[in-house]
TILUM-748862 format. One record per residue: residue number from 0; x, z, y of N, C-alpha, C in turn. Coordinates in Angstrom, 2 decimals. Atoms other than C-alpha are relative to their C-alpha. Last residue first. Layout:
BEGIN
PT  NUM  X  Z  Y  X  Z  Y  X  Z  Y
...
This chain:
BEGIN
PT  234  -0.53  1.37  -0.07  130.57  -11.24  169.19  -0.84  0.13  1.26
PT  233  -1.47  0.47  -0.05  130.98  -7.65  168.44  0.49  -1.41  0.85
PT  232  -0.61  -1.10  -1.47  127.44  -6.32  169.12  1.62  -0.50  0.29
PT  231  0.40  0.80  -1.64  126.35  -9.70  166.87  0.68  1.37  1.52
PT  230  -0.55  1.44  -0.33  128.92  -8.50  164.29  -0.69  -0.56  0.96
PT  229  -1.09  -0.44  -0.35  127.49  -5.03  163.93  0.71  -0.99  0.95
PT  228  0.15  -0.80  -1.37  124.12  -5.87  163.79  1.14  0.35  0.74
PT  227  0.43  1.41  -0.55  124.82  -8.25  160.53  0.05  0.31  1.33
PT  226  -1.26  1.09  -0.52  127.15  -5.38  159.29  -0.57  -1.27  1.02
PT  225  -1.26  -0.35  -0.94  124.11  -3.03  159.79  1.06  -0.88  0.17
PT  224  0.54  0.13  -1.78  121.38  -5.05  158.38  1.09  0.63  1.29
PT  223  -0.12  0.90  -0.31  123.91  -5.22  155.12  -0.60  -0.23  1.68
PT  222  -1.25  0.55  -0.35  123.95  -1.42  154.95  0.34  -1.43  0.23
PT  221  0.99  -0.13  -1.71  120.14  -1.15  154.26  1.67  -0.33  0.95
PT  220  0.48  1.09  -0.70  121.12  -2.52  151.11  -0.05  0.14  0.93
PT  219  -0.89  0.35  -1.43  123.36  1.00  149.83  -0.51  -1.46  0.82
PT  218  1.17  0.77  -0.41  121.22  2.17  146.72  0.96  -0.23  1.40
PT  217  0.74  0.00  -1.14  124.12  3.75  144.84  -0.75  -0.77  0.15
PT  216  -0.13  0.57  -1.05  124.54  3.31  140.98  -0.42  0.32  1.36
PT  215  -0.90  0.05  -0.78  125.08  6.41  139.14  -0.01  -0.75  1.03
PT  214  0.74  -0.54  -1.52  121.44  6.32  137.42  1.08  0.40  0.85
PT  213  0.83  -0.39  -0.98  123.55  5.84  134.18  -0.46  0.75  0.71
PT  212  0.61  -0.18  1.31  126.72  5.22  133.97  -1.01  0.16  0.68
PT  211  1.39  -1.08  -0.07  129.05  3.72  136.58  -0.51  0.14  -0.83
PT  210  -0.14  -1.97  0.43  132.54  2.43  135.45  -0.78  0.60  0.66
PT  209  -0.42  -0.24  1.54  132.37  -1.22  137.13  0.13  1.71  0.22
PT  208  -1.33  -0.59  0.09  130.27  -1.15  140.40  0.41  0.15  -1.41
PT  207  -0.34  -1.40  -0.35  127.04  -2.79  139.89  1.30  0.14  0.32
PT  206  -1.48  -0.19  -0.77  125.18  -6.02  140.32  0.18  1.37  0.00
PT  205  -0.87  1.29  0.59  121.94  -6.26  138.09  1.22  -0.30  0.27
PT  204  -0.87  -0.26  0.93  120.73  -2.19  138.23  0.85  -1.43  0.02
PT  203  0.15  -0.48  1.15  117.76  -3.63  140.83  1.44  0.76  -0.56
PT  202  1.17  -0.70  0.16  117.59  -4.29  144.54  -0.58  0.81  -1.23
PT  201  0.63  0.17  0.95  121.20  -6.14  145.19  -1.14  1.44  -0.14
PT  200  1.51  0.90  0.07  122.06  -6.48  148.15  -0.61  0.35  -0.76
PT  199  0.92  -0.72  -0.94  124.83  -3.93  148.37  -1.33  -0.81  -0.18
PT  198  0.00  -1.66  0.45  126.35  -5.13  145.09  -0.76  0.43  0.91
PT  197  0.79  0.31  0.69  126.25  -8.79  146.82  -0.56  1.33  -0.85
PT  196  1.18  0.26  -0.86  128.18  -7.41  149.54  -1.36  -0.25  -1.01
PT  195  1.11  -0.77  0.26  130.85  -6.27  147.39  -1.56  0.18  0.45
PT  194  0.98  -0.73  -1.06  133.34  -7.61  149.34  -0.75  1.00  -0.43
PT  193  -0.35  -1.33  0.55  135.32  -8.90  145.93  0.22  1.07  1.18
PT  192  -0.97  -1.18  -0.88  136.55  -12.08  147.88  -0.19  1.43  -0.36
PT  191  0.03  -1.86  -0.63  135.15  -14.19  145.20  0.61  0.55  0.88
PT  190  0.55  0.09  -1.61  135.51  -18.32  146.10  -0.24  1.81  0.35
PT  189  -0.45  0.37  -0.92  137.95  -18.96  142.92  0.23  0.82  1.58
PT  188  0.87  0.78  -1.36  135.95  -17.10  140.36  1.08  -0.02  0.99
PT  187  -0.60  1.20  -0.14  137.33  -16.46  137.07  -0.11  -0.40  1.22
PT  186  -1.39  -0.29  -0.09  136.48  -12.76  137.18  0.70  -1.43  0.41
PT  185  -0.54  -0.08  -1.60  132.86  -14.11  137.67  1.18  0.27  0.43
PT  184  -0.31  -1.49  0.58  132.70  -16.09  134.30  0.41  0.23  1.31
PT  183  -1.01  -0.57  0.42  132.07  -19.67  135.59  0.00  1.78  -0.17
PT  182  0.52  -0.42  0.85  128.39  -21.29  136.09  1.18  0.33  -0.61
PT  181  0.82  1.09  1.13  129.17  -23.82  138.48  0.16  0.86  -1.47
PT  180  -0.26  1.39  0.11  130.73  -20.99  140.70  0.30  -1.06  -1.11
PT  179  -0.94  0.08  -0.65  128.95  -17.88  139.98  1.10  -0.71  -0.05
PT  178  -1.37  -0.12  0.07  125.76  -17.72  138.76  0.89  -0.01  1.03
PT  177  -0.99  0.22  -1.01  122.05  -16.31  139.19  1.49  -0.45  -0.80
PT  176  -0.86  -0.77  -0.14  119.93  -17.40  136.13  0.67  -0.08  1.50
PT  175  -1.04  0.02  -1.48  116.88  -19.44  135.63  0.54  1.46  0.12
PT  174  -1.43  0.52  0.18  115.98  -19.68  132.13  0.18  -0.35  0.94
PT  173  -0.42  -0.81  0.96  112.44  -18.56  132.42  1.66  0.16  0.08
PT  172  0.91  -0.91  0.71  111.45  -21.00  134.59  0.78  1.39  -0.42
PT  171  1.62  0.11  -0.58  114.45  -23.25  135.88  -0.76  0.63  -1.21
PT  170  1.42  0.07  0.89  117.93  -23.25  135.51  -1.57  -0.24  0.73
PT  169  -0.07  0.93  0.40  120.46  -22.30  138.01  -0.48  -0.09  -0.77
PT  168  1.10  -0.06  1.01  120.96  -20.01  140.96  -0.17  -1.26  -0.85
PT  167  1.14  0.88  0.20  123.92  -19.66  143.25  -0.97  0.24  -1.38
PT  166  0.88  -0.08  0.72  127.06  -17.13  144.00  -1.32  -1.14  0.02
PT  165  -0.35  -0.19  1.65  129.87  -18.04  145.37  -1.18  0.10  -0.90
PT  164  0.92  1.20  1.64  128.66  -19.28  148.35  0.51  0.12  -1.37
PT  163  -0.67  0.45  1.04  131.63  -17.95  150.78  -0.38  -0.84  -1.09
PT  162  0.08  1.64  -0.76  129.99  -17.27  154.22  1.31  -0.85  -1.12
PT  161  -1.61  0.12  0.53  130.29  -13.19  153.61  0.56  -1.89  0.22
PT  160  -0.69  -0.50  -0.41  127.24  -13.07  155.59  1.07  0.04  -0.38
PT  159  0.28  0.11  -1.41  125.06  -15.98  154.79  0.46  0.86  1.23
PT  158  0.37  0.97  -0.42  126.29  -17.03  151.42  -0.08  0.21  2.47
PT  157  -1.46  0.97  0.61  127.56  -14.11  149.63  0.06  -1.23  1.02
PT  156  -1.09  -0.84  -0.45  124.57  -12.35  151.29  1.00  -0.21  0.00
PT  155  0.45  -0.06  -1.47  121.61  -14.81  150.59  1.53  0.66  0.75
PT  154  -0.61  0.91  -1.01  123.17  -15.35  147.36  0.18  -0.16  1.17
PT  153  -1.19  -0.19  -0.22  122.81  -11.62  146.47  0.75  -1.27  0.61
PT  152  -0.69  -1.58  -1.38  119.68  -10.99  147.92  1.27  -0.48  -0.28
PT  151  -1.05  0.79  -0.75  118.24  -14.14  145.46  0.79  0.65  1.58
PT  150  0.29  -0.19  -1.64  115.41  -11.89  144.80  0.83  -1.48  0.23
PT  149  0.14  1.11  -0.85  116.04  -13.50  141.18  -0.99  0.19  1.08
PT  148  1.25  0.97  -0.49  114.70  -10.39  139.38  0.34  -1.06  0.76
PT  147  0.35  1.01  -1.09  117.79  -9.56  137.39  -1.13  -0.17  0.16
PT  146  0.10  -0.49  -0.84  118.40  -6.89  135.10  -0.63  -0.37  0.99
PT  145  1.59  -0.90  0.68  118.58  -7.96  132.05  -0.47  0.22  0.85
PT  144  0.68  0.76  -0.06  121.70  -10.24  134.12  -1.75  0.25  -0.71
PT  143  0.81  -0.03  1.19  123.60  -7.29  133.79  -1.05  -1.24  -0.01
PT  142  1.32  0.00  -0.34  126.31  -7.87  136.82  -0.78  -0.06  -1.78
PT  141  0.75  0.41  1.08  129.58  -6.32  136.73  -1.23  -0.17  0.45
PT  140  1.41  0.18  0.00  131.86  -5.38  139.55  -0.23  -0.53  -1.25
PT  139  0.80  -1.19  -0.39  135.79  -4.22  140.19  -1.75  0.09  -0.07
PT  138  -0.51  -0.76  -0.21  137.85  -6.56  138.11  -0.60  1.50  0.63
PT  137  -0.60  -0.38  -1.56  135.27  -9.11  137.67  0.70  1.27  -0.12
PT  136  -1.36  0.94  -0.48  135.20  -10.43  133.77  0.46  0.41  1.40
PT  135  -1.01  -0.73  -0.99  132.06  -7.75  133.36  1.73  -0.29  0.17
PT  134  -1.38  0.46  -0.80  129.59  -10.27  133.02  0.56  0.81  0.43
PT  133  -0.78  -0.79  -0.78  126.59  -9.11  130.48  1.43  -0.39  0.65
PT  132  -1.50  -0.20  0.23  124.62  -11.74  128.67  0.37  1.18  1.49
PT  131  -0.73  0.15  -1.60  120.76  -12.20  128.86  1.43  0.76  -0.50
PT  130  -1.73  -0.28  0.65  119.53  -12.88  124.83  0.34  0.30  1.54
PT  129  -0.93  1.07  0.33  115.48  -13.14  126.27  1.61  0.85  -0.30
PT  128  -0.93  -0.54  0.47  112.71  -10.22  125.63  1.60  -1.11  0.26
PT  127  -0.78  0.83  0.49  109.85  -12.06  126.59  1.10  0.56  -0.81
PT  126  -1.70  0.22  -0.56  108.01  -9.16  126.70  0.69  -1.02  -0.76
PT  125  -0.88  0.33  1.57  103.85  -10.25  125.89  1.33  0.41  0.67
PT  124  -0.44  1.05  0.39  101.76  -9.05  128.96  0.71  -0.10  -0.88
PT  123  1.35  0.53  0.44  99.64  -5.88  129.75  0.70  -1.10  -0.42
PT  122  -0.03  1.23  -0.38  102.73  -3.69  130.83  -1.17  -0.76  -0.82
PT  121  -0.47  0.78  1.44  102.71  0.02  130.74  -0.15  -1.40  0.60
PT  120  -0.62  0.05  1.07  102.54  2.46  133.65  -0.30  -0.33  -1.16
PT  119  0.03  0.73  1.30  101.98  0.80  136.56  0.77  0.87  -1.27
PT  118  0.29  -0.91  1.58  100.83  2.95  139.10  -0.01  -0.53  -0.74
PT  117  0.80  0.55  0.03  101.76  0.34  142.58  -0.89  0.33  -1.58
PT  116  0.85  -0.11  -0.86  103.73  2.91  143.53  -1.32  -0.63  -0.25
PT  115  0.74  -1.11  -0.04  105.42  3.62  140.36  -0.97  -0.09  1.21
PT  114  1.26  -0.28  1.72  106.18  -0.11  139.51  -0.30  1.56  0.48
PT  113  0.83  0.81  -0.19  107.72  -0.76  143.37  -1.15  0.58  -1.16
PT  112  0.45  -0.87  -1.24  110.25  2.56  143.05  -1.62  -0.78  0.26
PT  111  0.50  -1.45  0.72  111.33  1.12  139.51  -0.77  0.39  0.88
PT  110  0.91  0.38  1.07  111.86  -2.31  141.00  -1.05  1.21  -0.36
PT  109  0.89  0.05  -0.91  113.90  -0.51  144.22  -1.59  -0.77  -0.86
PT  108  0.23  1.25  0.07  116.02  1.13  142.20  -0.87  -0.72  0.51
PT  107  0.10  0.92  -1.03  117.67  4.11  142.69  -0.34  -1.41  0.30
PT  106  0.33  -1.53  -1.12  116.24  6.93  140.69  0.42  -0.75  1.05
PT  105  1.23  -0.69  -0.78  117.75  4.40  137.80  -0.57  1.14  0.80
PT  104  0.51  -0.24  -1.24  120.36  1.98  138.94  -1.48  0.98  -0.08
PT  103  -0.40  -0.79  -0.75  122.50  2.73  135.99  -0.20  0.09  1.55
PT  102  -0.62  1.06  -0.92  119.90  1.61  133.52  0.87  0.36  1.17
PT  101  -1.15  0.71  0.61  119.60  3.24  130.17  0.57  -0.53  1.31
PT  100  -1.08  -1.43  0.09  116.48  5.24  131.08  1.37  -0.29  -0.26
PT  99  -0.04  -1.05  -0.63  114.61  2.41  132.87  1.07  1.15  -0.78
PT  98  0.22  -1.12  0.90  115.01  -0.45  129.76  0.56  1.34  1.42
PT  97  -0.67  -0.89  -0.67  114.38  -3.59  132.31  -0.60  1.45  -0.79
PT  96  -0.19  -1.25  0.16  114.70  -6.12  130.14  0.20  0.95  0.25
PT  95  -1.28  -0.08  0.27  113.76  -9.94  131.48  -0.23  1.82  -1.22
PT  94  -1.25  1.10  1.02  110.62  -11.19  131.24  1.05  -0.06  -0.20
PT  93  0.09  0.51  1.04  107.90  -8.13  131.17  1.15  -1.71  -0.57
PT  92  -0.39  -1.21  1.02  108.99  -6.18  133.38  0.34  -0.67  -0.54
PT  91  -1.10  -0.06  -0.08  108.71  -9.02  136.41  1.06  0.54  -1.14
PT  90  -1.13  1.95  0.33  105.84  -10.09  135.08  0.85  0.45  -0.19
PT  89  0.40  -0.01  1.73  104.23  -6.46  135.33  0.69  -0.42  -0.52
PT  88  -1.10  -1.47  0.66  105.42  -6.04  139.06  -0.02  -0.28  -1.66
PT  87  -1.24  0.48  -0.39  103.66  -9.35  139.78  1.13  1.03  -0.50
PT  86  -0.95  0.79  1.49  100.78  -7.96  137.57  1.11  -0.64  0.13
PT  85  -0.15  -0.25  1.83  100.40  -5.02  139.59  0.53  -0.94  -0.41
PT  84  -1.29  -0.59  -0.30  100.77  -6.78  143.38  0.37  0.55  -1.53
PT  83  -0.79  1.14  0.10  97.91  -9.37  142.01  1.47  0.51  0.19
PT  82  -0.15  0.22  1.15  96.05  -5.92  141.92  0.83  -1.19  -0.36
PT  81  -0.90  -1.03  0.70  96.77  -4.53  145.01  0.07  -0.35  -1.55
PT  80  -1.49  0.38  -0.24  96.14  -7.97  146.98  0.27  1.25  -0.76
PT  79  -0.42  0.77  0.80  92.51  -8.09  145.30  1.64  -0.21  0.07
PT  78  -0.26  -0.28  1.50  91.93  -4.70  145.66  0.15  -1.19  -0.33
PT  77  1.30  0.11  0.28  92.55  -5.17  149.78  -0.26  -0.17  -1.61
PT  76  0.32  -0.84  1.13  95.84  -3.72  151.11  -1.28  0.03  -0.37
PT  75  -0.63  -0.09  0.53  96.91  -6.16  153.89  0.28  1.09  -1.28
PT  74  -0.06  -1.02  1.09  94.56  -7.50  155.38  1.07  0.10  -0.79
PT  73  -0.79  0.27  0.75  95.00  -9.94  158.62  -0.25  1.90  -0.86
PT  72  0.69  -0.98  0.59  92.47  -10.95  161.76  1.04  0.19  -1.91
PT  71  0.04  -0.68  1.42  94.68  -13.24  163.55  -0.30  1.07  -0.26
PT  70  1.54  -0.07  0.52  93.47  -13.58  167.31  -0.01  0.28  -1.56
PT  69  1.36  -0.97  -0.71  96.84  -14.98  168.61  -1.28  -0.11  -0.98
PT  68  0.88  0.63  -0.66  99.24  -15.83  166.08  -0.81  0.27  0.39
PT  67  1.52  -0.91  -0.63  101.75  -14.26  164.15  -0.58  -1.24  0.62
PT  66  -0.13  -0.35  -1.37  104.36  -16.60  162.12  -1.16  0.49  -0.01
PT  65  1.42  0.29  -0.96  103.73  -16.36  158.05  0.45  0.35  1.60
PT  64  -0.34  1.66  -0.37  107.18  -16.50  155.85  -1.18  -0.53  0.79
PT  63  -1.16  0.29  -0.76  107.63  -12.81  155.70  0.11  -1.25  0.57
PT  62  -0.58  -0.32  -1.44  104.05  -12.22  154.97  1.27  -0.48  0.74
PT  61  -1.31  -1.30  -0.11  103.50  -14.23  152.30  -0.21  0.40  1.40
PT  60  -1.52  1.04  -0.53  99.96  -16.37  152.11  0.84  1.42  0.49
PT  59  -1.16  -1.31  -0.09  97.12  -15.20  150.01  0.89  -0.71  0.67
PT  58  -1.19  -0.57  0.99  94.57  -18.86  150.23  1.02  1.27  0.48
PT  57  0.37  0.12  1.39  91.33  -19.41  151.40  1.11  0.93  -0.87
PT  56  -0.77  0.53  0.62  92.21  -18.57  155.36  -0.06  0.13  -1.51
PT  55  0.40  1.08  -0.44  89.65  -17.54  157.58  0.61  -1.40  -0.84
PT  54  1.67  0.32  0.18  90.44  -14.22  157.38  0.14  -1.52  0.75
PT  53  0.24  0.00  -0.89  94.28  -13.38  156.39  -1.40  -0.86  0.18
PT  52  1.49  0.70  -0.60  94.54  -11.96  153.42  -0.31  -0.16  1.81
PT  51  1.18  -0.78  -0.90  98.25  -10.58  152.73  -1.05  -1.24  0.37
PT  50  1.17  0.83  -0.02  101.27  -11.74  150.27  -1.22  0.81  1.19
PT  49  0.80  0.11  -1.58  103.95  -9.60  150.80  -0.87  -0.69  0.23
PT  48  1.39  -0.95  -0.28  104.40  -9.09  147.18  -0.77  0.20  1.14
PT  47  1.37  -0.06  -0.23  105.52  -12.84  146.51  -0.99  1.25  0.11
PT  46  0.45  -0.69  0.89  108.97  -12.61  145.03  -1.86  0.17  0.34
PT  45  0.34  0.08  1.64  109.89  -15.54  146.32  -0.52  1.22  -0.94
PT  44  1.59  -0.40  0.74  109.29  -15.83  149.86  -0.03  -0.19  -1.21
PT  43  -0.31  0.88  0.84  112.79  -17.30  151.05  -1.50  0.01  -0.69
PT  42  1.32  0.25  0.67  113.43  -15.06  154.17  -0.31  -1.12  -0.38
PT  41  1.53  1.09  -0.35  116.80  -15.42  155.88  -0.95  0.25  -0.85
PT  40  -0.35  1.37  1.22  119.26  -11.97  155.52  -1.36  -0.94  0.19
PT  39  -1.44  0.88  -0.01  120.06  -9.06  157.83  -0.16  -1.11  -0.82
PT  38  -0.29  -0.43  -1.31  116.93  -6.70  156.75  1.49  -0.37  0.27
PT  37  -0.95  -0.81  -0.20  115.98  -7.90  153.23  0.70  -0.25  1.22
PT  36  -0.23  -0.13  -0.98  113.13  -9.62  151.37  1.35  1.64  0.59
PT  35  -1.02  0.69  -0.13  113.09  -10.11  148.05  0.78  -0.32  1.58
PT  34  -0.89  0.09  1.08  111.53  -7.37  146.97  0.96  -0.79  0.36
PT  33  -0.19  1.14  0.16  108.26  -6.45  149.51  1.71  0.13  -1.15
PT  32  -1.37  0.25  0.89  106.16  -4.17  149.71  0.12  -1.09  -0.02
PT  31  0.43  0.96  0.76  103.92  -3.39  152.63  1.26  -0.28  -0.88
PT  30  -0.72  0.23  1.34  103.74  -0.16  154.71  -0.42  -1.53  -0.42
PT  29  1.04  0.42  1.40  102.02  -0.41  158.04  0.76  -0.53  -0.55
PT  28  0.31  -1.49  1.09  103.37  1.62  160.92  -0.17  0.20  -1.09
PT  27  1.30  -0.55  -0.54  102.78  -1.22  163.69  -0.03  1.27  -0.92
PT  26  0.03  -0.52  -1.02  106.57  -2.55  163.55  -1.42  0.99  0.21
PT  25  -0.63  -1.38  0.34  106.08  -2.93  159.50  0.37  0.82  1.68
PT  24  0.42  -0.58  0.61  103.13  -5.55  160.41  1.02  1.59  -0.26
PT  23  0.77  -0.32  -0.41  104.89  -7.27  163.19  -0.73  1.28  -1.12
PT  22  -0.96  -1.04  -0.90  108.23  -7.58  161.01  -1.25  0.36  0.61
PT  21  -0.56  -1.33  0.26  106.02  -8.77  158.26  0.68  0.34  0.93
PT  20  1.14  -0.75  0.42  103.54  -11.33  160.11  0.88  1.40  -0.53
PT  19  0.18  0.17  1.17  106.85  -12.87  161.31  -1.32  1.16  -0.30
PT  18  -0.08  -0.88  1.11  107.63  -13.04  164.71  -0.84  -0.59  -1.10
PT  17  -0.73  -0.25  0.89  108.20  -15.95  166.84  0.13  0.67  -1.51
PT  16  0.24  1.33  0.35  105.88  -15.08  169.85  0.94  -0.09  -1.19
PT  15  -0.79  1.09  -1.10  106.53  -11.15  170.33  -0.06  -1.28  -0.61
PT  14  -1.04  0.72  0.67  103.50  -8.90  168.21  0.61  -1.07  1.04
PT  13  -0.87  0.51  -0.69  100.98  -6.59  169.80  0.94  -0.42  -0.61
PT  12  -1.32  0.09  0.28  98.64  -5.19  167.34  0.45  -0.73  0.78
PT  11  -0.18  0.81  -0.77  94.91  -3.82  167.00  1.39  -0.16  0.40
PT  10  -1.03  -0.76  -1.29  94.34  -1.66  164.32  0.86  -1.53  0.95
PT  9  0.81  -0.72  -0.64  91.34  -2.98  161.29  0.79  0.69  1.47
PT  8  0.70  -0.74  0.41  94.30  -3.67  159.06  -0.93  0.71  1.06
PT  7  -0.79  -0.45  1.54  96.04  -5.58  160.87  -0.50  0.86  -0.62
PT  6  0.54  -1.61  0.42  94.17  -6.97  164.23  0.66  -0.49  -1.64
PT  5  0.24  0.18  1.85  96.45  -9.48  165.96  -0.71  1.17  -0.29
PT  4  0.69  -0.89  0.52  97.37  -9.72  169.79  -0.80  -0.15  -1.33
PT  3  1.08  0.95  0.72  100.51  -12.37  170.59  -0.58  1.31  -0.62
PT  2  0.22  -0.80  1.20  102.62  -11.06  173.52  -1.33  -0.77  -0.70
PT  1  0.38  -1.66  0.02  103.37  -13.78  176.18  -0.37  0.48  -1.43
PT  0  1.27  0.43  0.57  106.18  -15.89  176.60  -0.89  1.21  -0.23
């Protein structure tokens, strides 16, 4: 089929039928943040920074979850998408607890890395502050649930490469949590195989290795695109 031509920021772009406004966009050179998205795993569009203006079109729509299309004219760093990128970062601060010097993903975190780019320092909104519980029942992992932005990286991973589903999401608003099967203590867990995959996924401090302190945790995600790569060269 043939190549689909797009201007992206003002630079004219060749994209293969199929694609996704973000793979096209990061193929052409052009940064864009994103959180919940992750190289080896389906796109879900929840954290919403990939948002981008495309002309003609009223409403922000995600990148990851937008096919190309001939003739799309598409912005992707315009002060209204840098500022909606702020207060998404803001939110995020502001409803769980993410106390940076305490946390043992910090220097590697991909939250932290988001809030300095996009120069946030302080938060404009009320902190929820909620009770979030700590699970370190797993023999070799712990997750902080303070922690959590509900990417949903780790179900995606548990789920779509490890092909176990242990992990899921539950609540709503505020009071949505990741768990692990029907909301059991993770040591207890049946379906764990204690891969660690979900540890690699994960984008914040919320899944760690037991007995790290802080800013110990590795940053190791990019490692999932590999196993996924691995396994199609295999199969």
């Amino acid at each position: 089929m043939a190549a689909k031509t797009l201007t992206i920021d003002g630079h004219l772009v060749s994209a293969r039928p199929g694609e996704t406004l973000l793979e096209a966009i990061r193929e052409a050179g052009i940064y864009i943040p994103t959180l919940c998205h992750l190289d080896g795993l389906s796109d879900v569009g929840a954290c919403r920074l990939c948002l981008v203006e495309i002309e003609g079109q009223r409403r922000l729509q995600p990148a990851c979850m937008t096919m190309v299309s001939e003739g799309m004219v598409v912005h992707t760093a315009t002060p209204r998408l840098q500022n909606y990128r702020r207060q998404i970062i803001e939110l995020l601060f502001a409803e769980r607890n993410h106390v940076c010097a305490v946390c043992v993903a910090s220097g590697n975190c991909e939250l932290q890395r988001l809030a300095a780019m996009v120069g946030m320092d302080h938060v404009r909104y009320e902190y929820l502050s909620p009770a979030c519980p700590v699970d370190i029942s797993h023999p070799r992992f712990g997750i902080d649930h303070n922690r959590c932005v509900l990417c949903t990286r780790c179900v995606r991973a548990c789920d779509e490469i490890e092909g176990v589903h242990t992990w899921d999401v539950a609540g709503r608003g505020v009071d949505a949590r990741v768990i692990t099967d029907m909301n059991q203590p993770w040591g207890t867990s049946t379906t764990c195989t204690s891969c660690g995959k979900c540890q690699l996924a994960c984008p914040t401090g919320a899944i760690f290795p037991r007995g790290v302190t802080v800013g110990e945790r590795p940053h190791d995600s990019e490692r999932i695109a590999l196993i996924v790569e691995a396994r199609k060269q295999r199969w």
